[in-house]
NURONU-262335 format. One record per residue (C-alpha): residue number from 0; z negated, y negated, x negated; residue in one letter. Coordinates in pm, 1 decimal, always signed. Layout:
<recs>
REC    n        pz        py        px  res
REC  NUM         Z         Y         X    a
...
</recs>
This chain:
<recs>
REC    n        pz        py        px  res
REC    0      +0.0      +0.0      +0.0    x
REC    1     +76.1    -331.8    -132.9    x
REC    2    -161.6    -644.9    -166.6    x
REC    3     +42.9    -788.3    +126.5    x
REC    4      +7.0    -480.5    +362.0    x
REC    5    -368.5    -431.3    +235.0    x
REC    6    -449.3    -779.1    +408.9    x
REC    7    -251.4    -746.3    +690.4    x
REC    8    -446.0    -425.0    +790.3    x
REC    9    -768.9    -629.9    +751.6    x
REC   10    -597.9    -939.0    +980.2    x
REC   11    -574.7    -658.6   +1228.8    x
REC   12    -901.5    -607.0   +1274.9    x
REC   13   -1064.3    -942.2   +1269.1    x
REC   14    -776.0   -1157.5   +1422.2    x
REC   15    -625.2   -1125.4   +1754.1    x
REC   16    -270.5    -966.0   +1714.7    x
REC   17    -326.1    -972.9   +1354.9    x
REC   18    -261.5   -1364.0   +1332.0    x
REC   19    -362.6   -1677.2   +1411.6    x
REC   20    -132.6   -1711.0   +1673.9    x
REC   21    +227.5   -1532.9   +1766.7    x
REC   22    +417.7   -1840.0   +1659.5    x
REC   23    +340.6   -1763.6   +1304.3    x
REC   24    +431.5   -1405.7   +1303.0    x
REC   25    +704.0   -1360.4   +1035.0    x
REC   26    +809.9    -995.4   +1128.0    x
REC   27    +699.1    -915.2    +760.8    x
REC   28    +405.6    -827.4    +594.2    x
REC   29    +369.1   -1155.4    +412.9    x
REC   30     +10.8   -1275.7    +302.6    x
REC   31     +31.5   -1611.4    +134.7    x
REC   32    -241.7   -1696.7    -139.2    x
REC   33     -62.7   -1999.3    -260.3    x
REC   34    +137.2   -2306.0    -192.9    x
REC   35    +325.7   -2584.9    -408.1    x
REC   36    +601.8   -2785.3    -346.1    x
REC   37    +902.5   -2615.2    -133.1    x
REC   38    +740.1   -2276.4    -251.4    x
REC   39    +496.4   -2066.2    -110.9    x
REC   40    +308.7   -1737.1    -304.9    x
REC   41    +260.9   -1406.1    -153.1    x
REC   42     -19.6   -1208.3    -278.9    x
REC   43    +159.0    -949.6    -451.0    x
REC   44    +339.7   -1242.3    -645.4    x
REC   45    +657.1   -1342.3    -505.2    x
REC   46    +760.1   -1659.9    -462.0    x
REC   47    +937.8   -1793.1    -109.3    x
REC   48   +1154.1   -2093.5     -33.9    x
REC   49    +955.3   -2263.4    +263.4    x
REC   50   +1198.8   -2459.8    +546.4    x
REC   51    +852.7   -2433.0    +757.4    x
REC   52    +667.1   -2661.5    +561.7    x
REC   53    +382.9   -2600.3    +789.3    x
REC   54    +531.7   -2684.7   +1149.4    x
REC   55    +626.4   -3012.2   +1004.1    x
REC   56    +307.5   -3151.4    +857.2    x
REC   57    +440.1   -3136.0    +502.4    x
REC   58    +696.9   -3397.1    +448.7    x
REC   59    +573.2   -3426.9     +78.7    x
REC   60    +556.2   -3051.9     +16.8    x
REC   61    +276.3   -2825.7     -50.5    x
REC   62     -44.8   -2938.5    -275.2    x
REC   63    +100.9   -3297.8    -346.2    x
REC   64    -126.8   -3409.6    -615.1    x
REC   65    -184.6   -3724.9    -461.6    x
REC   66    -328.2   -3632.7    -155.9    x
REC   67    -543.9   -3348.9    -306.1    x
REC   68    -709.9   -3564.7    -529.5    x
REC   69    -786.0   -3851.2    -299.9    x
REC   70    -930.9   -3576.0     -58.0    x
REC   71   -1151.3   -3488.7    -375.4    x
REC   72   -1257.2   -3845.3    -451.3    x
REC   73   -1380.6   -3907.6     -90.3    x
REC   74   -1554.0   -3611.4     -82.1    x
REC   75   -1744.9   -3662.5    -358.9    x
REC   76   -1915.7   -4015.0    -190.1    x
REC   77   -1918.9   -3886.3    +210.9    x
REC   78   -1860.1   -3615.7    +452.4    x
REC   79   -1846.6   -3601.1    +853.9    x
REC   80   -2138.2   -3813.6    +978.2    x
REC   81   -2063.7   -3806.1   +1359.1    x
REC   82   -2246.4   -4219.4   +1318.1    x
REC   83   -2172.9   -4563.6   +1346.0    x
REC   84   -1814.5   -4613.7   +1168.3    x
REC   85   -1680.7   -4521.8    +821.6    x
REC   86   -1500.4   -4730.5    +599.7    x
REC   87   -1196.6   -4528.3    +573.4    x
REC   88   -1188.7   -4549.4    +961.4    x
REC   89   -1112.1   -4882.9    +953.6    x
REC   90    -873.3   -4873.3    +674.0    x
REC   91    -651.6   -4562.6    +774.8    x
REC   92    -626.8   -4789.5   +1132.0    x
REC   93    -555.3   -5084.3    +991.9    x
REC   94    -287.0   -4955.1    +839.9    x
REC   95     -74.6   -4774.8   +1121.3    x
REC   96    -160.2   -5039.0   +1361.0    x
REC   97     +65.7   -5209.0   +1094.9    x
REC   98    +317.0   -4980.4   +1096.5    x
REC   99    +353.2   -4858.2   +1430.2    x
REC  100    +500.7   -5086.9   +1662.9    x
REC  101    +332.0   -4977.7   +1968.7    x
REC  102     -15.7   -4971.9   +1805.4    x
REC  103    -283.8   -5246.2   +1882.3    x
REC  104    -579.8   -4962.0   +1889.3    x
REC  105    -578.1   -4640.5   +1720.6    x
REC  106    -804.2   -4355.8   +1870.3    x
REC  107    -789.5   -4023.1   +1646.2    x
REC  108    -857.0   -3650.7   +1728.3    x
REC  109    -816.8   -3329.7   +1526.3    x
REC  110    -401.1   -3214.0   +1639.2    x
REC  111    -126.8   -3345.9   +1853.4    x
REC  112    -212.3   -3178.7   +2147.3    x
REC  113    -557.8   -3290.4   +2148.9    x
REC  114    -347.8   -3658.7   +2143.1    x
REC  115    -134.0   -3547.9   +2428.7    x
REC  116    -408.1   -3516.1   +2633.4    x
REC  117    -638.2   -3766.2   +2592.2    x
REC  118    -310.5   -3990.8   +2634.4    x
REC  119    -245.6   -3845.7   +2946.9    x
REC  120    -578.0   -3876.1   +3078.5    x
REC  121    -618.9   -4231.5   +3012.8    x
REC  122    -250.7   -4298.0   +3169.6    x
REC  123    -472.2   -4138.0   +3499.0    x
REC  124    -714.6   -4323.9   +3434.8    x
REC  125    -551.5   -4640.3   +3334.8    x
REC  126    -292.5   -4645.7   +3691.3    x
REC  127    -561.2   -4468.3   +3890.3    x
REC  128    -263.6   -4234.6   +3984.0    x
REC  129    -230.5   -3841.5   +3939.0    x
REC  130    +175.1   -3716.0   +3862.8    x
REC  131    +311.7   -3704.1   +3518.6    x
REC  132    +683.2   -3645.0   +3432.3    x
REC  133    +810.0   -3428.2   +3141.2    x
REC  134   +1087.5   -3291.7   +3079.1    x
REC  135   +1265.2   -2944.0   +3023.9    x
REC  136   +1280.8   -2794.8   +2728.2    x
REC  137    +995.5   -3047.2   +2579.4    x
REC  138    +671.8   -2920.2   +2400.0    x
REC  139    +309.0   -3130.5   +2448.0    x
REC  140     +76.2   -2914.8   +2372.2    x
REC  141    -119.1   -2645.7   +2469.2    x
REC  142    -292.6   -2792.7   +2787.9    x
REC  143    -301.6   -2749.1   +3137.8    x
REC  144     -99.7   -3054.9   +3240.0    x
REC  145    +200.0   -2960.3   +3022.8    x
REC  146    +182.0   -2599.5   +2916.1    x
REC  147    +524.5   -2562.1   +3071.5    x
REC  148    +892.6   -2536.9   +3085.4    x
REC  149    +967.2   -2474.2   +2719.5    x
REC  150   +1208.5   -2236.5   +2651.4    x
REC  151   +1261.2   -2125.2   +3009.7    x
REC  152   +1498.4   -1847.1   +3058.8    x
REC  153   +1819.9   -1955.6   +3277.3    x
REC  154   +1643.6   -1822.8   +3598.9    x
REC  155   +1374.6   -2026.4   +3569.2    x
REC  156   +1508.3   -2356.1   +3538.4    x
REC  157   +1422.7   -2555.2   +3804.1    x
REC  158   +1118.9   -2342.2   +3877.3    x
REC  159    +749.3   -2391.8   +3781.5    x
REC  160    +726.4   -2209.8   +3438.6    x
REC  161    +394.7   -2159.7   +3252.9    x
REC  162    +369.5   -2081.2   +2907.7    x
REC  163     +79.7   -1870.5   +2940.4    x
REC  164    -103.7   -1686.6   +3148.7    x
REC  165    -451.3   -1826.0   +3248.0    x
REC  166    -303.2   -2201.7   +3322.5    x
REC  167    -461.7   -2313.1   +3601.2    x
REC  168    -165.8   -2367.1   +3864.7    x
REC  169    -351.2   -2700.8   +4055.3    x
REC  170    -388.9   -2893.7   +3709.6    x
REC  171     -63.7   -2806.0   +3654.2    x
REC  172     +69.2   -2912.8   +4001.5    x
REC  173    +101.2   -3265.1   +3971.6    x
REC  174    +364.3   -3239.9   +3639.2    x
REC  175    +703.5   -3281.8   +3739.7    x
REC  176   +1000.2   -3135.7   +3533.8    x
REC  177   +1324.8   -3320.5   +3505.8    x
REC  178   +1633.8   -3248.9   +3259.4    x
REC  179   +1625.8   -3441.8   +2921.9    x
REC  180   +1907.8   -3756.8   +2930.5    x
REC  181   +1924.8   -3844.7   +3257.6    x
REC  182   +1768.4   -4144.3   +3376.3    x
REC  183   +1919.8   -4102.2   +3714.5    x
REC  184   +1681.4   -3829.5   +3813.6    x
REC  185   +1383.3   -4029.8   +3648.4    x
REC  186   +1509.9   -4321.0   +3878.5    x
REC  187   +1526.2   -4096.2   +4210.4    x
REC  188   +1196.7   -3934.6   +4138.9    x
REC  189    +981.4   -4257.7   +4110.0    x
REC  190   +1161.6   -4423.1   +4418.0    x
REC  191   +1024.9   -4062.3   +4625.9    x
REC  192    +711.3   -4105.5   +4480.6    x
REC  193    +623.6   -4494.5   +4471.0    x
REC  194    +263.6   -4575.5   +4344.1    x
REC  195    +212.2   -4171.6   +4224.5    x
REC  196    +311.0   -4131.7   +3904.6    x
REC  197     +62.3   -4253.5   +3630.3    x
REC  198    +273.9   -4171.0   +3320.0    x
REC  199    +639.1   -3985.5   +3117.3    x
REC  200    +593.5   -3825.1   +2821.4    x
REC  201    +852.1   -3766.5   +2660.9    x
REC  202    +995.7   -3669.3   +2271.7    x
REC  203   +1233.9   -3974.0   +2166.6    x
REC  204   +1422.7   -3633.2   +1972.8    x
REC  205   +1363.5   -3327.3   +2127.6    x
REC  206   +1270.5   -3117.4   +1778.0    x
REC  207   +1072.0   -2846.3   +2014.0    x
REC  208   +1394.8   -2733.9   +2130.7    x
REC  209   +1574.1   -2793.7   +1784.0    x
REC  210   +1719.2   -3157.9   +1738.9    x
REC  211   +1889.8   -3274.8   +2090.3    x
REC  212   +1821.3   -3671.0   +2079.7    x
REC  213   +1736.8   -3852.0   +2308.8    x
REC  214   +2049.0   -4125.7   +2378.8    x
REC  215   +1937.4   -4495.6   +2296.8    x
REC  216   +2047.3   -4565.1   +2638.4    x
REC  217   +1796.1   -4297.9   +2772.2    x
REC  218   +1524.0   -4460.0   +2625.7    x
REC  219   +1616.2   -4771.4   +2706.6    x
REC  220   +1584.3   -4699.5   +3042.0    x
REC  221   +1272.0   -4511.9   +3039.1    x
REC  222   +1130.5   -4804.8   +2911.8    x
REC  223   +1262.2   -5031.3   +3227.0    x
REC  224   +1205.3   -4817.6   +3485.6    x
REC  225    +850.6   -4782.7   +3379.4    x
REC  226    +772.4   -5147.9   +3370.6    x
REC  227    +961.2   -5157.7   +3709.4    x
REC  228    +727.4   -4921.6   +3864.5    x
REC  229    +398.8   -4973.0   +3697.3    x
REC  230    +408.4   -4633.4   +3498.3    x
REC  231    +247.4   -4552.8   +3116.6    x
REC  232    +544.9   -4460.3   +2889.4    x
REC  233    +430.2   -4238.6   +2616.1    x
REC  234    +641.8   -4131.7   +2308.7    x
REC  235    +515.1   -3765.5   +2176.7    x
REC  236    +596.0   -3844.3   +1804.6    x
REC  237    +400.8   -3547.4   +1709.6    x
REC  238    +654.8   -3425.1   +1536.3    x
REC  239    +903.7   -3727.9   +1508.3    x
REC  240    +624.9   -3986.2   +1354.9    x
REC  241    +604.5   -4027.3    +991.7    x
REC  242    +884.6   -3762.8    +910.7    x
REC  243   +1148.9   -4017.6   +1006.2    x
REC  244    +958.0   -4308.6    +961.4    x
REC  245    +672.7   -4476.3    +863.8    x
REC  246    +655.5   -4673.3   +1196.3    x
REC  247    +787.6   -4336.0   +1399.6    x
REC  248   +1099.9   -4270.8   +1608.6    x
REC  249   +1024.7   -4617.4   +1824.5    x
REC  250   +1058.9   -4831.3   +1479.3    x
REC  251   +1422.4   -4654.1   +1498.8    x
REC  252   +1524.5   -4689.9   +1795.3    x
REC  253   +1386.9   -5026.9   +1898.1    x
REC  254   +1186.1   -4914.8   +2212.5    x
REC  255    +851.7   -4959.0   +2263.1    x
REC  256    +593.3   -4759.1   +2434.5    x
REC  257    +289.6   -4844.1   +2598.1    x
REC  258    +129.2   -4522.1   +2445.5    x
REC  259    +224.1   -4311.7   +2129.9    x
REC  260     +67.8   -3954.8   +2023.6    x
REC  261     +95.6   -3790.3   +1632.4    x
REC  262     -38.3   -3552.9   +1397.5    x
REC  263    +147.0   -3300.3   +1226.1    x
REC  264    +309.3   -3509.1    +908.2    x
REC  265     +69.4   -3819.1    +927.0    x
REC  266    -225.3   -3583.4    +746.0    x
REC  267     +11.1   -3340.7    +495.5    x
REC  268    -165.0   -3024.5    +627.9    x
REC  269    -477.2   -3177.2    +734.6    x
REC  270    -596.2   -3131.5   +1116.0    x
REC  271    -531.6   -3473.4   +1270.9    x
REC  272    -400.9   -3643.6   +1597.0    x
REC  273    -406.9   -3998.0   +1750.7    x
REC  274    -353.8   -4217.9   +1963.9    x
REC  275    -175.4   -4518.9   +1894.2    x
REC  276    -114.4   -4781.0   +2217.0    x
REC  277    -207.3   -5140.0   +2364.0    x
REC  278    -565.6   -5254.9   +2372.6    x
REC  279    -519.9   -5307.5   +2753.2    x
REC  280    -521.3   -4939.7   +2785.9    x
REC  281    -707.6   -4829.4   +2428.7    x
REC  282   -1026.6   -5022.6   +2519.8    x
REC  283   -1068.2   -4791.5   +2840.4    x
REC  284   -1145.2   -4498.7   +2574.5    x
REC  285   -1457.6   -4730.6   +2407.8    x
REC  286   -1610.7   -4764.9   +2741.4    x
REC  287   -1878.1   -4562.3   +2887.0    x
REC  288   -1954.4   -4490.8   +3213.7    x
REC  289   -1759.5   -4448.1   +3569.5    x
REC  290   -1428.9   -4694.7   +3408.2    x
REC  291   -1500.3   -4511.8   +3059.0    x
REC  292   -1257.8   -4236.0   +2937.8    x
REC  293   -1413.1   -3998.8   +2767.8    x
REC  294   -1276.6   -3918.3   +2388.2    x
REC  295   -1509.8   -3722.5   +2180.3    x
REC  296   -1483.5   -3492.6   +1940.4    x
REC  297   -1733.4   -3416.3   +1664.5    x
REC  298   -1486.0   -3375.6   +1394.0    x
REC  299   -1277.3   -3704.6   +1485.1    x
REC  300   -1192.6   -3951.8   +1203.0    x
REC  301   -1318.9   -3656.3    +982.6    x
REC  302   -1345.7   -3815.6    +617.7    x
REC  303   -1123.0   -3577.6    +453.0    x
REC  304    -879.4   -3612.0    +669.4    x
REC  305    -846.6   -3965.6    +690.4    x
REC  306    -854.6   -3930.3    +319.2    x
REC  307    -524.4   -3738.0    +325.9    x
REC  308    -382.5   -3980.5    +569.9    x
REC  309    -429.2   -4274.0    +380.2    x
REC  310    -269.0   -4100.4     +82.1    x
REC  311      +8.2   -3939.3    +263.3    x
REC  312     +94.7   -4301.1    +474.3    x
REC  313     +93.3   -4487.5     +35.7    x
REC  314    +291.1   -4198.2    -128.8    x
REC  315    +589.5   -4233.5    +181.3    x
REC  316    +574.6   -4584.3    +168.5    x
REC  317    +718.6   -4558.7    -158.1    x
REC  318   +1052.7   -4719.3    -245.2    x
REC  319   +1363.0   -4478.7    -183.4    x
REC  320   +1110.8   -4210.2     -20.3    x
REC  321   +1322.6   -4185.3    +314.6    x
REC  322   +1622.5   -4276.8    +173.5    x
REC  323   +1551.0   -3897.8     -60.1    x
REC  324   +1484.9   -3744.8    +287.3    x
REC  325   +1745.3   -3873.5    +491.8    x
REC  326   +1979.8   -3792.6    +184.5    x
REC  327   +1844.1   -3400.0    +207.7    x
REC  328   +1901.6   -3359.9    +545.4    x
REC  329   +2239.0   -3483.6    +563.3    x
REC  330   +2370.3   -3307.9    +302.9    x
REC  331   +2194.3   -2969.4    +427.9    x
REC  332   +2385.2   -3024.7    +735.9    x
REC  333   +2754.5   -3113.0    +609.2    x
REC  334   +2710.4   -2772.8    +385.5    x
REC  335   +2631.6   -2539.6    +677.9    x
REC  336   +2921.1   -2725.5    +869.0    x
REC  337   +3118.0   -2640.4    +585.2    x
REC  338   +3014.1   -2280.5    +539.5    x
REC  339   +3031.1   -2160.5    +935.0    x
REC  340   +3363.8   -2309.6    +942.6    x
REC  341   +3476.6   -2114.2    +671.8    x
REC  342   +3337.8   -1804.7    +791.3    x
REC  343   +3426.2   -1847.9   +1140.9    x
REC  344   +3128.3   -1849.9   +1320.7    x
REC  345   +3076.1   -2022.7   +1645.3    x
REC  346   +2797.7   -2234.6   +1549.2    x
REC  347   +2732.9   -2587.3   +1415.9    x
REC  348   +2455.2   -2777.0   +1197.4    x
REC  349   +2231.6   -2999.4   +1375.2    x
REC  350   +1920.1   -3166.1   +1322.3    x
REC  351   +1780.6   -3533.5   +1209.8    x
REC  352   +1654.8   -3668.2    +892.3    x
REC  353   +1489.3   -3376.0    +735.9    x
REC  354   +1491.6   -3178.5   +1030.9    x
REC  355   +1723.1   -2960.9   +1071.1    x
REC  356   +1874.9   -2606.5   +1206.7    x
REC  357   +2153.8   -2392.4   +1291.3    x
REC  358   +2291.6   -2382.9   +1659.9    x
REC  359   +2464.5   -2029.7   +1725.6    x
REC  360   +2713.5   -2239.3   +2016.4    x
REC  361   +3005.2   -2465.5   +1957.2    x
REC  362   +3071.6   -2779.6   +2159.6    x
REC  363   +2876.9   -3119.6   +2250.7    x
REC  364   +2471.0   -3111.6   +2410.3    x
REC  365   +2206.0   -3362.6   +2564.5    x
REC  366   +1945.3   -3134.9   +2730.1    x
REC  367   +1785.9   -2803.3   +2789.8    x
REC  368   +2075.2   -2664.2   +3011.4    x
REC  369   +2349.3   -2686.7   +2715.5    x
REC  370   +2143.2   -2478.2   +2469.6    x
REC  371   +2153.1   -2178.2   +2702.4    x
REC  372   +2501.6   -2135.0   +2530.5    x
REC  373   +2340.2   -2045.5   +2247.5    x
REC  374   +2341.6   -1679.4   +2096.0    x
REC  375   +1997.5   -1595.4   +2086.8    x
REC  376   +2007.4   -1300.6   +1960.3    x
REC  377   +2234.8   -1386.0   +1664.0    x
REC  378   +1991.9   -1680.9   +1586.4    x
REC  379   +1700.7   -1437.3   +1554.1    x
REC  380   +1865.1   -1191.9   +1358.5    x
REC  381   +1983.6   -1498.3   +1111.2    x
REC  382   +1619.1   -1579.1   +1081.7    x
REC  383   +1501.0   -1262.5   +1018.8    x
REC  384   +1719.2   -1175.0    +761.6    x
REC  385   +1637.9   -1483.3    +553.8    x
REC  386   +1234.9   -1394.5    +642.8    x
REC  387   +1308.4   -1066.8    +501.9    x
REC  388   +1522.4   -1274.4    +152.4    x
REC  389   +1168.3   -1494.5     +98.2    x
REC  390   +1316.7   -1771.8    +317.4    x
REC  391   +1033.5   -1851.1    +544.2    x
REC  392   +1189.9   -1990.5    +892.0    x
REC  393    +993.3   -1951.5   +1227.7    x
REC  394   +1213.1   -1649.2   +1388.3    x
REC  395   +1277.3   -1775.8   +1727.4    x
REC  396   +1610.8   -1946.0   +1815.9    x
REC  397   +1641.0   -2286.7   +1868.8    x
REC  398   +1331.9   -2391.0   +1641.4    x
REC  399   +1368.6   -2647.5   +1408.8    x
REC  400   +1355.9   -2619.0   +1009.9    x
REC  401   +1217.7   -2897.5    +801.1    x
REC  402   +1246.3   -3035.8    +391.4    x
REC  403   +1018.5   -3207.2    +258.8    x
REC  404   +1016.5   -3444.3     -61.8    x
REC  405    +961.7   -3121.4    -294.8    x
REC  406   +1286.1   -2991.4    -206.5    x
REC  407   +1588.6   -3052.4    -464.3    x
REC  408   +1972.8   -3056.7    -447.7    x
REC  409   +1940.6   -2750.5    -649.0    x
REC  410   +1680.2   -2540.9    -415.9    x
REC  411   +1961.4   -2613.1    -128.5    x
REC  412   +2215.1   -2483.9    -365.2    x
REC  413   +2041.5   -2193.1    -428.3    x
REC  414   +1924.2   -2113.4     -41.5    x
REC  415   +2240.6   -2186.5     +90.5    x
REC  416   +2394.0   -1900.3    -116.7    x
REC  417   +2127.2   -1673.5      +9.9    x
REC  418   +2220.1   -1825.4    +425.8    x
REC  419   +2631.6   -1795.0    +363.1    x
REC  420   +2553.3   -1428.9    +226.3    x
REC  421   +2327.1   -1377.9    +552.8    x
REC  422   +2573.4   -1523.4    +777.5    x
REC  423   +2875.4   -1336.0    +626.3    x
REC  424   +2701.3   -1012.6    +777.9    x
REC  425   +2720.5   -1161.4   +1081.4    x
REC  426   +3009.4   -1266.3   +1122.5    x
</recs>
């Protein structure tokens, strides 16, 4: 047995399904002791190209030294307190309230979907009004109020569809789902519901269903039609904010929110989630009592990870440090373009900035219903074969792949060899 299969027996035991949760499953045996860079370490010594980079959170790559050691020189003068405030509290909001354009008031938790909540409680609270609208094919979290219509089989669409069992159907019922890019249906929904919905929540680029953007003109409208009809606009930059830009997606696009969530890429690898919005709704979450809403959390503001938040938000506001990724991403794109043409394979690069996948389909998309052209099944296999070459990719279709600033010209080289020798067996 080797040291890989040795701990996976043991994982077996103590952990449910042998992992901490099915989306990190691999299909192999692989039991990491080590991380660096774009590389992670196996423990019987092999080294694997990582396009995971930790769900997103590492836009600098594994172990950057500058975050490590600032983690080390805060925790050598505090640790969580749970009193008063902190220094680095008000520092690490200071700054994204300057970078973020939608951020007066910064409220932090321990993961995005921690943020997702919270926001959508205080849009609730904040309108005194109960429906929320999301949309197919978009991920929020693991809560009640959103836990739904992910990757919904054709069937389903149009249908109530939880992602687990043991969601509570009446938390759930007050969500409404409505296909990604079209404003028109926004439109017709509020004007049937006037006065009921508190808030949209929505992913300026949908990256939980791979990389299908949301048009400027979408957004645009989301933004007026919300003002129109008193509603709480939140952008889910969970995944979006910090890995395209230091202000998020909305510094992009020019479109404001009333409410923005993140983690994932703000900490590099540390458990964090916030809030960033307008003090007319923030100050509702400093409030006690019957107009208070309640955000607490005994590991909030923790000082590591504000530590590694501080250092992350200095090391990518670094001359040329976008510019790298954007640079990356688009060049990681035009080569797959080039090398499914050349093999013939109905598919087509896609992705933004450093994010970035293959789509097993050919022709144009804007929302959930067009990815159902994909070929699932040829996806998966793709992925699994490069698991199974020390590639590590999530393997379910349509998820998105990341770089990071540790990538290199030459490590694309080198893995797109390894994907064009893949792909020719599936041709």
């Amino acid at each position: 047995m080797s040291a890989n299969q040795a701990w996976y027996a043991r994982a077996e035991k103590v952990l449910p399904g042998g992992h901490l949760s099915p989306s990190r499953k691999l299909g192999q045996p692989y039991a990491f002791v080590r991380a660096e860079g774009a590389y992670l370490f196996d423990a019987d010594g092999h080294r694997h190209t990582d396009f995971h980079c930790g769900f997103g959170a590492h836009v600098l790559g594994h172990g950057h030294p500058a975050i490590r050691d600032r983690v080390f020189e805060v925790a050598q003068r505090m640790d969580l307190m749970g009193a008063g405030i902190t220094d680095l509290e008000v520092e690490v909001a200071e700054a994204l309230v300057g970078y973020i354009p939608c951020a007066e008031q910064i409220a932090f938790c321990n993961s995005g979907s921690e943020a997702t909540y919270h926001a959508l409680r205080l849009a609730r609270a904040a309108t005194g009004r109960k429906r929320i609208l999301k949309f197919q094919g978009g991920y929020h979290g693991w809560h009640d109020y959103v836990a739904m219509n992910g990757q919904t089989a054709r069937e389903r669409i149009g249908q109530f569809d939880p992602m687990s069992d043991g969601i509570l159907h009446a938390a759930a019922e007050y969500t409404a789902v409505l296909p990604y890019n079209d404003a028109d249906a926004v439109e017709q929904y509020l004007k049937a519901h006037p006065g009921d919905v508190a808030a949209i929540i929505v992913e300026p680029i949908a990256h939980n269903m791979g990389a299908v953007a949301a048009t400027d003109a979408f957004l645009k409208d989301l933004r007026s039609l919300t003002r129109d009809h008193g509603v709480v606009l939140i952008f889910d930059e969970v995944i979006t904010g910090f890995r395209h830009a230091l202000g998020g997606y909305q510094s992009i696009v020019g479109v404001t929110p009333d409410l923005a969530t993140f983690g994932k890429a703000a900490s590099s690898g540390y458990p964090v989630g916030f809030i960033a919005g307008k003090r007319e709704l923030m100050h509702l979450i400093g409030l006690t009592g019957p107009k208070g809403v309640f955000m607490g959390g005994t590991c909030n503001g923790t000082p590591s990870t504000l530590a590694a938040v501080q250092a992350t938000l200095e090391e990518l506001a670094r001359p040329g440090t976008y510019e790298k990724l954007f640079e990356l991403g688009d060049y990681m794109r035009a080569q797959l373009n080039t090398i499914v043409q050349r093999l013939g394979i109905p598919a087509q690069s896609a992705g933004y900035g450093s994010a970035w996948l293959l789509y097993f389909f050919e022709g144009p998309y804007r929302q959930y219903t067009d990815l159902l052209r994909n070929d699932d099944s040829r996806d998966v296999a793709f992925r699994q074969l490069l698991i199974e070459k020390r590639h590590i990719f999530q393997p379910m279709q349509l998820k998105r792949l990341y770089l990071s600033t540790a990538h290199t010209r030459e490590i694309l080289d080198e893995s797109l060899g390894v994907i064009e020798d893949v792909l020719k067996t599936l041709v």
